[in-house]
MARGU-707712 format. One line per 8 residues: number of its first residue (from 1); their letters; for each residue z, y, x of C-alpha. Coordinates in Angstrom, 1 decimal. Layout:
<rs>
NUM) a) Z/Y/X | ... .
</rs>
This chain:
<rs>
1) xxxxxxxx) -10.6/-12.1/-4.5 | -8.0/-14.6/-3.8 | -7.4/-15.8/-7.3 | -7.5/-20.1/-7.9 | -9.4/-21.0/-10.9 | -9.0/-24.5/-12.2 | -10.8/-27.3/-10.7 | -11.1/-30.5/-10.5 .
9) xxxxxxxx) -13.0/-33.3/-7.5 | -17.0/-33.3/-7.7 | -18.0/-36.8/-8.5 | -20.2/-38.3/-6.1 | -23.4/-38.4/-8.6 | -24.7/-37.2/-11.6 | -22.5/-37.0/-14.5 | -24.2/-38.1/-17.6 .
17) xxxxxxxx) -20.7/-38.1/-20.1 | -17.7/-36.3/-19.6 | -14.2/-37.2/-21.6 | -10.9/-35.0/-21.7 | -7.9/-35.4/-24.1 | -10.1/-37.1/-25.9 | -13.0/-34.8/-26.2 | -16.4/-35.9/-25.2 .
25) xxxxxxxx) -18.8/-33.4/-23.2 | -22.2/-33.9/-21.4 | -21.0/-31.2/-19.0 | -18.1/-30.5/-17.2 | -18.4/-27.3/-17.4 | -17.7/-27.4/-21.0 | -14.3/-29.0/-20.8 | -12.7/-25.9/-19.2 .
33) xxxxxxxx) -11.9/-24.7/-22.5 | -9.3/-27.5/-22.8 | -8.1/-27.1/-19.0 | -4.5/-26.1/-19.0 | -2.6/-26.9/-15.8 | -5.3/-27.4/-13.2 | -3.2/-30.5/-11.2 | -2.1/-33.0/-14.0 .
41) xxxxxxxx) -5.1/-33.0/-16.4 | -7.5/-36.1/-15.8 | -11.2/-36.0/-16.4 | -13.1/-39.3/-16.8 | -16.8/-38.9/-16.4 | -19.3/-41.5/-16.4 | -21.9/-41.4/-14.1 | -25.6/-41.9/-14.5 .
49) xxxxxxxx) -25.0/-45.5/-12.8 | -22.9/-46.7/-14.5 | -19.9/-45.9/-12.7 | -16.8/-44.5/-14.4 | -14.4/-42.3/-12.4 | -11.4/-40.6/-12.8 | -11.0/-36.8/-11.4 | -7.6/-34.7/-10.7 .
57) xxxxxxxx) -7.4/-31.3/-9.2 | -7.3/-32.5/-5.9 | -8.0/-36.6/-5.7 | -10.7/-39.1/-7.6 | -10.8/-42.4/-8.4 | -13.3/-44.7/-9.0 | -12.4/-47.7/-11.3 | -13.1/-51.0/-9.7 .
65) xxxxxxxx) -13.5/-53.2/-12.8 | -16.2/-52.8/-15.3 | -15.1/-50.2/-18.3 | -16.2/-48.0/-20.6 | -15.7/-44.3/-20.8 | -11.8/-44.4/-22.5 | -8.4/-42.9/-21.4 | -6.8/-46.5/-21.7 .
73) xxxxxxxx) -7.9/-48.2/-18.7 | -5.2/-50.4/-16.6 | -7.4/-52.2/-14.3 | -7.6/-51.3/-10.4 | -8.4/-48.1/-9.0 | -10.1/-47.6/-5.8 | -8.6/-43.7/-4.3 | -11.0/-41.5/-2.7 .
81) xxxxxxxx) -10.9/-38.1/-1.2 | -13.0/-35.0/-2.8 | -15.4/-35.6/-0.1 | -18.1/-33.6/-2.0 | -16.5/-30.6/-2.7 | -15.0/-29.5/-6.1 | -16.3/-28.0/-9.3 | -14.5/-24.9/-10.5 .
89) xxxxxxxx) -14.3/-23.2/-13.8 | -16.5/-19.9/-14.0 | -15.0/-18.5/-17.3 | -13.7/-15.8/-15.9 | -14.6/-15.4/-12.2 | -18.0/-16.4/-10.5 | -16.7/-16.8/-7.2 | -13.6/-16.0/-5.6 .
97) xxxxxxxx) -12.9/-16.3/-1.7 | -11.4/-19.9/-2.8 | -14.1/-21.0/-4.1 | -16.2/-20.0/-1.6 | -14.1/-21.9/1.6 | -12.7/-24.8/-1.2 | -9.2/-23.3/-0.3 | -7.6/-25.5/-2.4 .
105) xxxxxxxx) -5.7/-29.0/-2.2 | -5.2/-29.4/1.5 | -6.2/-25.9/2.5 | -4.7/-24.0/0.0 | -2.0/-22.2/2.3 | -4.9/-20.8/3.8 | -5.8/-19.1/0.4 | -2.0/-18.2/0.9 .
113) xxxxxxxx) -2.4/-16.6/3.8 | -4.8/-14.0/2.7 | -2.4/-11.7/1.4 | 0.4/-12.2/4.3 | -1.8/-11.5/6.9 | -3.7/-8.4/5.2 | 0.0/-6.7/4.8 | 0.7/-7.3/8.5 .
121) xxxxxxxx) -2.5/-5.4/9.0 | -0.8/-3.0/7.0 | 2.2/-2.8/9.2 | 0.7/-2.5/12.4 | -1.9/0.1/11.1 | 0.8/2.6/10.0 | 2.4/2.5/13.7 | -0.5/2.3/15.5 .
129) xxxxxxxx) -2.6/5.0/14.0 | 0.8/7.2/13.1 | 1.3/7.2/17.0 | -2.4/8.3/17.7 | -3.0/10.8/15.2 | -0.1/12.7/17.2 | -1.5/12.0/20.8 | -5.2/12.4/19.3 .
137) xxxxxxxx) -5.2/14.4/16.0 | -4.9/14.1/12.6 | -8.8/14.8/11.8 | -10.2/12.1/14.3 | -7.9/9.6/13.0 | -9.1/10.3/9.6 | -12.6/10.0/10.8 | -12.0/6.9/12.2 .
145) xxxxxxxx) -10.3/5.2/9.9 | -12.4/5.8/7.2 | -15.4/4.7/9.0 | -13.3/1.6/9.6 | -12.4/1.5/6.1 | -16.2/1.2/5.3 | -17.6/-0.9/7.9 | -14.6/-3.5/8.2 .
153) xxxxxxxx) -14.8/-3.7/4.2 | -18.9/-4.7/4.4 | -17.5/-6.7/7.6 | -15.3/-8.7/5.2 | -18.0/-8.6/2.4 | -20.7/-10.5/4.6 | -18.6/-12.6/6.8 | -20.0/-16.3/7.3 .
161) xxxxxxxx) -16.8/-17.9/7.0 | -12.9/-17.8/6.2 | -11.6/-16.9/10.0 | -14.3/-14.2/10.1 | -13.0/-13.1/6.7 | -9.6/-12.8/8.0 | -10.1/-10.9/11.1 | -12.6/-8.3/8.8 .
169) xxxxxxxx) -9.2/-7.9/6.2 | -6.8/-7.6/9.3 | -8.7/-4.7/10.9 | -9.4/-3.3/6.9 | -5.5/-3.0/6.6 | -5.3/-1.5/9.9 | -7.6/1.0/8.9 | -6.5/1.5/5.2 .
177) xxxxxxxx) -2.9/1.7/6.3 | -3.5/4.4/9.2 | -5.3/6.3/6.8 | -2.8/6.6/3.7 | 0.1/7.7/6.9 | -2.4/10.0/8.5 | -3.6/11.4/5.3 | -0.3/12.5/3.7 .
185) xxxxxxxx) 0.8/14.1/7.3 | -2.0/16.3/7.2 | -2.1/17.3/3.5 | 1.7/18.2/4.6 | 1.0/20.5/7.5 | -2.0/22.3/5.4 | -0.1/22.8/2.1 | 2.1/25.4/2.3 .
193) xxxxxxxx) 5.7/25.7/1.0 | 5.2/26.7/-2.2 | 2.8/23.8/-3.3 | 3.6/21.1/-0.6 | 5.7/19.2/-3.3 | 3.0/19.0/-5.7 | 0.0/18.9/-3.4 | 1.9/15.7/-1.6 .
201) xxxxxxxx) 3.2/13.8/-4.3 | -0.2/14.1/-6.5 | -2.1/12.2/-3.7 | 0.0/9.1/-5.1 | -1.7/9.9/-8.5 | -5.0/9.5/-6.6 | -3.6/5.9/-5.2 | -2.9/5.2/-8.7 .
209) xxxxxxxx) -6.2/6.3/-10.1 | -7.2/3.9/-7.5 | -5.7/1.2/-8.9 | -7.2/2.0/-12.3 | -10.4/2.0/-10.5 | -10.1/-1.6/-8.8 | -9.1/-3.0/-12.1 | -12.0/-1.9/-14.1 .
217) xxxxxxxx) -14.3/-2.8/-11.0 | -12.7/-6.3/-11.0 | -13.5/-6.3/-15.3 | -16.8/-5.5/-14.5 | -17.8/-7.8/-11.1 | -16.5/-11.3/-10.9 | -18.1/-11.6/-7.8 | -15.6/-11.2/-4.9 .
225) xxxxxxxx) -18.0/-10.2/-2.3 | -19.9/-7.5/-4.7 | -16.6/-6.4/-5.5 | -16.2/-5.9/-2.1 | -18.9/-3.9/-1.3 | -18.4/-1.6/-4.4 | -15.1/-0.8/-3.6 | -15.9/-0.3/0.6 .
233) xxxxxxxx) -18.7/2.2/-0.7 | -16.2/4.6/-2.0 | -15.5/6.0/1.5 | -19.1/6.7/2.2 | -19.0/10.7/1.1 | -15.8/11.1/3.2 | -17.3/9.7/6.4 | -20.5/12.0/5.1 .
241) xxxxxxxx) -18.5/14.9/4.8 | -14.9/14.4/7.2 | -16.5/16.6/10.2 | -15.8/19.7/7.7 | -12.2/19.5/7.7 | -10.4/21.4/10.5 | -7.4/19.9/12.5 | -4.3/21.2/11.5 .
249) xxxxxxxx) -2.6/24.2/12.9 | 1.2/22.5/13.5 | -1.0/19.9/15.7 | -3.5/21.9/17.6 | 0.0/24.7/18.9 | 1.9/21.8/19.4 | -0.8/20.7/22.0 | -0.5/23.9/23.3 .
257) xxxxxxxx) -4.7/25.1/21.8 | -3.8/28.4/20.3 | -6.8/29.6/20.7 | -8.3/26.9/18.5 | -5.6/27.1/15.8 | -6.5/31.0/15.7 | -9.9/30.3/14.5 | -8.1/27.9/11.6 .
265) xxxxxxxx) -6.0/30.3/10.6 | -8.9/32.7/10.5 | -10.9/30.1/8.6 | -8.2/29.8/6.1 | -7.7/33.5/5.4 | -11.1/34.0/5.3 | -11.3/31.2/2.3 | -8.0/32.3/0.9 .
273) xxxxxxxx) -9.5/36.0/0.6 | -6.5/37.1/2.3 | -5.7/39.3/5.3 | -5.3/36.9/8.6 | -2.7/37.1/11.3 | -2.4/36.8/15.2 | -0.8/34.0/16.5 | 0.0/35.7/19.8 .
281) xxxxxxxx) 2.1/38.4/18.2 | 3.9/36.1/15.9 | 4.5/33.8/18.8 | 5.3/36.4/21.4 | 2.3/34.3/23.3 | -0.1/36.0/25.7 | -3.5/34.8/25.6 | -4.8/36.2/28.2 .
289) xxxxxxxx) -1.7/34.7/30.5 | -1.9/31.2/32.5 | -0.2/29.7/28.8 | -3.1/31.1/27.2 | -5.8/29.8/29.4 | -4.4/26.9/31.5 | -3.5/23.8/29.9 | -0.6/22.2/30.8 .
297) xxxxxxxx) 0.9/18.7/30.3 | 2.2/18.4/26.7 | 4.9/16.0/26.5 | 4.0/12.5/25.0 | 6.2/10.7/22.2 | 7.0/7.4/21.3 | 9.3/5.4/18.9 | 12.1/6.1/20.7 .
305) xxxxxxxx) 12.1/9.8/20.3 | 13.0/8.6/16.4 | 16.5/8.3/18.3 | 16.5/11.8/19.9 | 20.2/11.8/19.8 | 23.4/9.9/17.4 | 22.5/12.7/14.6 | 18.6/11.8/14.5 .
313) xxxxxxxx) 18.9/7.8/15.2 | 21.0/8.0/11.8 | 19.0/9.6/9.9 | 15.7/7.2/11.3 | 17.8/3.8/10.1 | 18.6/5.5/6.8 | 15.0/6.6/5.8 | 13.9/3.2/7.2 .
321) xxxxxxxx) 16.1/1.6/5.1 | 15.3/4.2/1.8 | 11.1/2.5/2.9 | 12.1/-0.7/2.8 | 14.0/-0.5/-0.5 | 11.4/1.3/-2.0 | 8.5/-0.8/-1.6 | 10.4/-4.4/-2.2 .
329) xxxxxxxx) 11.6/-3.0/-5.7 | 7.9/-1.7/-5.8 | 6.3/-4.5/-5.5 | 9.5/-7.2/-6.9 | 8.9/-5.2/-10.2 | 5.1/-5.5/-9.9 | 4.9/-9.2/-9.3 | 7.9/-9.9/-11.5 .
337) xxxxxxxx) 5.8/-8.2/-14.5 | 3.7/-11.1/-15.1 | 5.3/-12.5/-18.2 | 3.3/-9.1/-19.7 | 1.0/-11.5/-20.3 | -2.6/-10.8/-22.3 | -5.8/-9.5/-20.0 | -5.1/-9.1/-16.3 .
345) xxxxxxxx) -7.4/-6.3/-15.6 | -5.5/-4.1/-18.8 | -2.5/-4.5/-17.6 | -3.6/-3.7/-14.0 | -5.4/-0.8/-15.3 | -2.2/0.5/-17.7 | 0.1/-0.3/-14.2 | -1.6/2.6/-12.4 .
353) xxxxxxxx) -2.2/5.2/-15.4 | 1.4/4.5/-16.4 | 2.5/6.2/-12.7 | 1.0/9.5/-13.4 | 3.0/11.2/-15.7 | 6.4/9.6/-13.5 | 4.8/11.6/-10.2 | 4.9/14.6/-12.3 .
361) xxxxxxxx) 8.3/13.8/-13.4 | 9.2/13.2/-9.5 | 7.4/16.7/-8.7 | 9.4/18.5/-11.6 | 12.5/17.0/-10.0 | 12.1/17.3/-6.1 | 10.7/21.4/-6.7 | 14.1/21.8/-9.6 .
369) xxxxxxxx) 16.9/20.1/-8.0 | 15.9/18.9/-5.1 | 14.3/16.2/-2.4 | 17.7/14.1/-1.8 | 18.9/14.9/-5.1 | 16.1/12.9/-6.8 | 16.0/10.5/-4.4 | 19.3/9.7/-4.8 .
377) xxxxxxxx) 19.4/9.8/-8.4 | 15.9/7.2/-8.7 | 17.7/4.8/-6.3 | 21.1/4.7/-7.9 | 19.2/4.5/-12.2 | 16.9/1.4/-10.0 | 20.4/-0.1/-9.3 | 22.0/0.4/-12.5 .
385) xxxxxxxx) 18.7/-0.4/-14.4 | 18.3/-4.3/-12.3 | 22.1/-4.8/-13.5 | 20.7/-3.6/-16.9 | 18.0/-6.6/-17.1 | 20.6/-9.1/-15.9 | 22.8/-8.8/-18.8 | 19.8/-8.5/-21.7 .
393) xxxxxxxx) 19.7/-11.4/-23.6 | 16.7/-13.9/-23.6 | 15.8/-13.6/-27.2 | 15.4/-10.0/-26.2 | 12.0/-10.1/-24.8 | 11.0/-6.5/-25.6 | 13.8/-5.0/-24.1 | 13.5/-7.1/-21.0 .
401) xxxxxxxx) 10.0/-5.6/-20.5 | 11.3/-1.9/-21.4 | 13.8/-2.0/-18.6 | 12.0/-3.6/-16.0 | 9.1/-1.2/-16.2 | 11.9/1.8/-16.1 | 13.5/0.3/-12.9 | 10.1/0.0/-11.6 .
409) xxxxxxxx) 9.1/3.2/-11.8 | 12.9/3.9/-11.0 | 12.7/2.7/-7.6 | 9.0/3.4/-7.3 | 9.9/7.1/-7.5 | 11.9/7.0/-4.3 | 8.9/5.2/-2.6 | 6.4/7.8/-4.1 .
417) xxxxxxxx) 8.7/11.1/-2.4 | 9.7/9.2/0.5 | 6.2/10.1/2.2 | 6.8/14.1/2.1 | 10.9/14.1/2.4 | 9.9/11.4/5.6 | 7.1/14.6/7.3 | 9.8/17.3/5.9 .
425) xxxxxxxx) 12.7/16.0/8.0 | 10.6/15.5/11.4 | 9.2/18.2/13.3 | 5.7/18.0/14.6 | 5.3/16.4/17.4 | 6.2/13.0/16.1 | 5.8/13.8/12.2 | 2.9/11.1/11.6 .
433) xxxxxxxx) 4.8/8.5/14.2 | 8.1/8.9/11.8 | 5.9/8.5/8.9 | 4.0/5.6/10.7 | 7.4/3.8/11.4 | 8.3/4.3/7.8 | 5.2/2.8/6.2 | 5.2/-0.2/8.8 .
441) xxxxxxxx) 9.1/-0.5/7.7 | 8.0/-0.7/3.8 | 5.3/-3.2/4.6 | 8.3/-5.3/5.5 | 9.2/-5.1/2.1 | 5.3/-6.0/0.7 | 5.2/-9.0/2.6 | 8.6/-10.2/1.1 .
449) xxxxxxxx) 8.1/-9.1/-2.1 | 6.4/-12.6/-3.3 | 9.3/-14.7/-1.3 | 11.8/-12.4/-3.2 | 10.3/-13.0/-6.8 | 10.5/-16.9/-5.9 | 14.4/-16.8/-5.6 | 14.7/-16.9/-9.4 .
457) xxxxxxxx) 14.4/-20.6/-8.6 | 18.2/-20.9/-7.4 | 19.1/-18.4/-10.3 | 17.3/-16.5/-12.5 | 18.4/-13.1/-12.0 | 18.8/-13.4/-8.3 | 16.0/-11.1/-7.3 | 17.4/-8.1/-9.4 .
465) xxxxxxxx) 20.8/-8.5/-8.3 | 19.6/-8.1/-4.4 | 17.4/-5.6/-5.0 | 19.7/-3.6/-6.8 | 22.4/-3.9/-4.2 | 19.4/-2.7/-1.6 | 19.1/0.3/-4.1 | 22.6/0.7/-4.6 .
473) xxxxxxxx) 23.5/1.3/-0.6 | 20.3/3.6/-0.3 | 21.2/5.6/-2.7 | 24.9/6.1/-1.2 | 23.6/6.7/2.3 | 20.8/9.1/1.3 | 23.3/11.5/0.5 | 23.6/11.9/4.8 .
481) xxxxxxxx) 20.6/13.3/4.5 | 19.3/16.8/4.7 | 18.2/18.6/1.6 | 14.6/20.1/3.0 | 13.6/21.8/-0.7 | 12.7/25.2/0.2 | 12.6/25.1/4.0 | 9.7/25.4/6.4 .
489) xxxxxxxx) 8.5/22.4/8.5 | 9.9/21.7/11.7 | 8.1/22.3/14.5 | 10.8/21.3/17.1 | 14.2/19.2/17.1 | 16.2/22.3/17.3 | 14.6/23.1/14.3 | 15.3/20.1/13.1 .
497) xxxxxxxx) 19.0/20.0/13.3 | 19.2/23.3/11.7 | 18.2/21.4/8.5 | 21.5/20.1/8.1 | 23.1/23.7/8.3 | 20.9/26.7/7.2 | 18.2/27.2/4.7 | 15.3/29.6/5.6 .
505) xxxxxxxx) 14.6/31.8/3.2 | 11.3/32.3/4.2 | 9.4/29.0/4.9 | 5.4/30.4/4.6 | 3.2/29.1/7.3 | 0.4/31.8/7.0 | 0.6/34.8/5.5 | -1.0/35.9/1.7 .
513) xxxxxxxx) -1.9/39.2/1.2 | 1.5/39.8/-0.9 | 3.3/38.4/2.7 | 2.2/39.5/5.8 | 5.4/39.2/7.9 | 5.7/35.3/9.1 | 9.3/33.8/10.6 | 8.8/33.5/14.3 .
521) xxxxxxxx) 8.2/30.0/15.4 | 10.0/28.3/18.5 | 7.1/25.9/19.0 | 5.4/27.6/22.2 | 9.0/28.9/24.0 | 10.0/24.8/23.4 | 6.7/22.9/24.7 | 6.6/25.0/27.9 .
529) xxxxx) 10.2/24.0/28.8 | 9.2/20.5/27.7 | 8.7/18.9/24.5 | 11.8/17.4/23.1 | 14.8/18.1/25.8 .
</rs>
């Protein structure tokens, strides 16, 4: 969408001869063929009156004395500016948002400021709908941000100009971002125990498949605003069919409606073809009591109760820090990938079907030894794998490439678990806001990621080196963390804390008809004494 063809200044007139590096043309759009760097190349074109003029990326001149069309004039040059627009090579891409606005020359940081602004979209998207979708729920969230993913991606399709362009990407990264966090946290309290790894980590496949997807809808429509509206059409059957889903049952007791979450559960064993349970007898909750008819106030949460107490505030920094990490050597390795080289759109398209078969690895790992285990191990080989690349010699191109792509995928591991260990080590109440806070944290890292690739300018393998120092500490302090494999999601900080010290044996949210007896939850005793003391 953002991509800058070549292009050169529109000559005030009709062209009626066209030279380049010595090549003659009656078009211009025939020299781009020859077009290499974009800014240094010089066409001459003579125009239908005679004049002759000289055209650079960004500047023209018209040649004051009386010459022929030849690279070897010396006379005196009269400097204009590209008053009437620029002409842009259509090789590859009909139109692109910079050749729709001319963001080029002058106004090409505002082609730079595209991507920047989207990812702060990102950012603020993650916190803002992470914090809702616990005070609200996760399945109106949903709702509304995929509605917002459709109408704010038409929005950005059909908008008259660049600022209404921006605003239409800014609210689609709002919506896109609260999404993705609101999405995994209510996969997480559906799923339970025994397929939560799988069922989690897999949805990254889908994000992948994704990416496979845009790149073979970029192959096929050079248009940037078709493009758009073919990719904002893919949310159209979930806003069609998102009243269907249920909320989840972790949300609706820790609101204190247990008579709704009855009716889930009864849903769910119905569909299961399994035997269904009473909530009031597994929670030692009377129904029929004031708890069971009156509503009462349900204690609200906000960032701060990340930093419940010393024990909790630790653990908050480190799996900030673990975000962070992850999505700068995400994206560093991405970007830095370039010098791939051959068809954008393949290598795009091999990018996300390479991830697949590495989420199955992560699943194998995180179910067989564990969620810290294999986070620590994929931070520590990202390390050792970016001091790897800085000690491969330059004649060794292949290897180069090797090694990168397994330090991607190295890091990009960590990034791809740190979604479900993030919801596993939270209880409840604030689940998608710790989620939320992580994803804004990583989009920290996104925005970065091009600076970071840029300081190979003051030395080559500067990049790695920080990034694998980032992985390096990450990888030492994740080992303060809890191991969660195996245990059943918190639904308070008591339960919480216990992480650190006892293992449930036990962790089934609803029963299957091969286990009928559930472990009592502390949910309803902790919310009617108030949330969180």
């Amino acid at each position: 969408m953002t991509v800058s063809p070549y292009h050169t200044c529109r000559p005030p007139g009709n062209v009626s001869q066209v030279l380049f590096h010595n090549v003659s043309s009656w078009r211009l759009e025939d020299i781009w063929i020859l077009f290499f760097t974009g800014h240094e190349d010089q066409i001459i074109v003579q125009l239908q009156n005679g004049e002759v003029w000289e055209l650079t990326s960004c500047h023209r001149f018209r040649r004051d004395e009386k010459s022929g069309l030849n690279s070897d004039y010396n006379g005196r040059k009269s400097s204009f500016p590209c008053l009437d627009g620029y002409i842009y090579d259509k090789s590859k891409w009909d139109s692109t948002v910079v050749t729709q606005w001319d963001l080029v020359c002058n106004r090409e940081w505002f082609a730079k400021m595209v991507q920047p602004v989207f990812m702060l979209g990102v950012l603020l998207g993650a916190m803002i709908f992470g914090y809702l979708s616990d005070r609200l729920g996760r399945r109106l969230v949903l709702w509304s941000t995929s509605i917002g993913l459709f109408f704010f991606g038409i929005a950005a399709a059909f908008s008259s100009d660049y600022y209404g362009f921006m605003i239409a990407r800014f609210l689609l990264a709002m919506s896109g971002s609260g999404y993705l966090v609101v999405v995994f946290v209510y996969v997480t309290e559906f799923i339970g125990m025994k397929s939560r790894t799988w069922a989690c980590i897999q949805m990254h496949s889908f994000f992948a498949i994704g990416t496979m997807v845009v790149a073979l809808t970029g192959y096929f429509v050079r248009t940037w605003w078709t493009y758009q509206i073919v990719l904002s059409t893919v949310t159209v059957p979930f806003v069609v069919c998102c009243w269907i889903l249920p909320e989840t049952p972790f949300w609706l007791l820790s609101e204190g409606r247990y008579e709704e979450a009855q009716r889930v559960v009864d849903a769910m064993a119905k569909w299961n073809r399994a035997s269904s349970c009473k909530l009031s007898e597994l929670l030692s909750l009377d129904l029929n009591g004031p708890v069971g008819n009156a509503p009462f106030e349900v204690k609200k949460h906000n960032l701060l109760d990340l930093f419940y107490d010393w024990n909790v505030g630790t653990r908050t920094f480190i799996v900030w820090l673990i975000w962070f990490t992850g999505c700068l050597g995400f994206y560093f390795f991405s970007l830095n990938s370039v010098n791939l080289g051959g068809n954008e759109y393949l290598n795009l398209f091999l990018m996300g079907a390479v991830e697949i078969p590495a989420y199955v690895f992560i699943c194998w790992g995180m179910d067989s030894i564990g969620r810290r285990n294999i986070l620590v191990f994929s931070l520590i080989s990202g390390a050792l794998l970016c001091g790897v690349v800085m000690v491969i010699p330059k004649d060794y191109f292949v290897w180069t490439v090797v090694v990168t792509m397994a330090g991607k995928f190295a890091i990009g591991a960590s990034f791809g678990l740190i979604y479900l260990y993030t919801a596993e080590l939270y209880p409840t109440m604030v689940r998608s806001l710790a989620v939320g806070s992580g994803s804004m944290v990583s989009r920290v890292g996104s925005i970065v990621a091009p600076f970071w690739v840029s300081l190979s300018s003051a030395w080559t393998f500067l990049p790695q080196l920080l990034v694998g120092i980032l992985a390096f500490i990450s990888g030492v302090l994740s080992l303060m963390l809890p191991e969660t494999m195996g245990m059943p999601l918190a639904t308070t900080w008591e339960e919480a804390a216990k992480q650190d010290t006892e293992k449930e044996s036990s962790g089934k949210l609803f029963p299957t008809t091969k286990n009928t007896v559930l472990e009592k939850m502390e949910v309803i005793d902790s919310e009617v004494s108030g949330l969180g003391e």
